[in-house]
C-alpha positions, 0 to 999 in steps of 0.5 A: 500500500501507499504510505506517507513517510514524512511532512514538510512545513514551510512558508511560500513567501512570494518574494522568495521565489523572485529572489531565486528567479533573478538569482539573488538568493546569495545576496546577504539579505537572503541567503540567510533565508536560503542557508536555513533550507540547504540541509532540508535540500540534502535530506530530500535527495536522501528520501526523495518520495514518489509523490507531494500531496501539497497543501497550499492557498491560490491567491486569486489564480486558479480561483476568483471571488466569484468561486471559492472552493474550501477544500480544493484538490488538482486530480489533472496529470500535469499543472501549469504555472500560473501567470500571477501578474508578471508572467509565470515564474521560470519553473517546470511545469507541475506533474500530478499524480491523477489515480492518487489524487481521485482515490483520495478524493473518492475516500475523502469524500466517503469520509464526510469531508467535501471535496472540490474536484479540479482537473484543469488548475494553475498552480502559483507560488502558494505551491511554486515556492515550497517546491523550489525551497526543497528542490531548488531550480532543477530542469523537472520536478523530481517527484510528482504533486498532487495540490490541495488549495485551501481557502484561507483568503475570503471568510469564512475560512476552515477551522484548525479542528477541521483541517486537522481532522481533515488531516486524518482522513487524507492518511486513511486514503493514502494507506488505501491506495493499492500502489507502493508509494512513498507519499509526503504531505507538505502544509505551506504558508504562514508564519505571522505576517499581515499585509494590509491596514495599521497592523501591516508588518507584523511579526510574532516570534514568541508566538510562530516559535510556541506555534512549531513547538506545539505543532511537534508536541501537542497538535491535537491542542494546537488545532483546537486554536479559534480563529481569533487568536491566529488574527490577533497574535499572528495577523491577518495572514496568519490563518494560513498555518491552519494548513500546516495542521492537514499535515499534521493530522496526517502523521502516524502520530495522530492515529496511534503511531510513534512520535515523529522524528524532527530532521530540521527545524529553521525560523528566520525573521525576515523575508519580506515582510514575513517570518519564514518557518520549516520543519521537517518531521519523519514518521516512524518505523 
């Protein structure tokens, strides 16, 4: 059966991508910001999976106001890169992994949770960045991507609990698939950040820090969090962390498993206007 080997948590900040993109990722502003990804880079080398199920946000790409899925998953064999307003960044072309993707879609949904159904998507640097943070910039991606854009943009958005639950039944539908694949679940976005109005700019290292410590010791606590507090501690922005607990509930952990291993942790303030995140936890054996 298919398993999933490990979960990947880092922010998508856009500005990363254009620092890669016109090679300034050396520049002393930002290599600080890539130095704490060099080892997660040598590590998935080492454990490279056969396929990405990637949780991420479209920032009004793939989707308008007009229509906005919660819960979103690309089920096409290949993604294109979105054209966010300056052309598509210079990245291979996403591939997917289409039986997967309708297998979890079908189990999801007989699990209770509700679905949107995708075969046509772009994909932008809500799902780029984490890609080219872990991969760099090769000539193909070295595994393939099922996405699985959640809306935390227009309210209301999903709580931690669902995600976290969610989380749970995207396991259970892996470990269903017949295939032997080697599966990783990655949670993007975040950390603290806001981009508008008299709060813009705001940081919270305390908080982003007990956020990491808390996703590692005590995620079934953590998804508990309401809404407000992710706001008023974290920023507007903030609520995008609620996809890193969909990873989270899908680690062995949560269904009765050991406790995961941690491989990399990393915080850096800033890029951008935003604190930067990551960590890496393995399941085990």
């Amino acid at each position: 059966m298919a398993r999933i080997t490990a979960s990947v948590y880092t922010s998508h900040v856009p500005a990363i991508g254009a620092a890669m993109d016109l090679g300034k990722d050396q520049e002393p502003y930002w290599q600080k910001v890539f130095a704490g990804y060099e080892p997660s880079r040598e590590w998935i080398k080492a454990n490279k999976p056969d396929v990405v199920f990637l949780v991420y946000n479209d920032h009004a790409n793939a989707f308008s106001l007009d229509i906005i899925p919660t819960f979103a998953i690309g089920t096409a064999a290949e993604f294109p890169i979105a054209d966010e307003g300056w052309g598509p960044r210079p990245v291979p072309r996403v591939e997917g992994h289409p039986e997967l993707a309708s297998h979890i879609a079908q189990s999801v949904i007989q699990q209770d949770f509700d679905l949107t159904i995708v075969n046509r998507m772009d994909v932008d640097h809500g799902l780029t960045v984490p890609l080219s943070l872990m991969c760099g910039q090769p000539q193909a991606w070295p595994f393939k991507v099922i996405p699985f854009a959640v809306n935390v943009v227009q309210y209301p958005v999903p709580s931690g609990k669902r995600c976290f639950m969610l989380g749970q039944a995207i396991r259970k539908a892996i470990e269903s698939f017949d295939d032997n694949l080697n599966v990783q679940i990655w949670g993007t976005g975040g950390m603290s950040h806001q981009l508008q109005g008299p709060r813009a700019g705001l940081i919270n290292k305390e908080w982003d820090n007990q956020f990491l410590d808390r996703l590692i010791d005590d995620p079934k606590g953590l998804a508990e969090v309401p809404h407000i507090e992710y706001v008023r501690e974290a920023g507007s922005e903030g609520i995008e962390l609620v996809m890193w607990l969909i990873a989270r509930g899908a680690m062995a952990d949560v269904a009765g498993g050991g406790k995961p291993k941690v491989k990399h942790r990393f915080y850096h303030v800033p890029a951008s206007n935003t604190a930067v995140g990551h960590l890496i936890l393995e399941n085990q054996a």
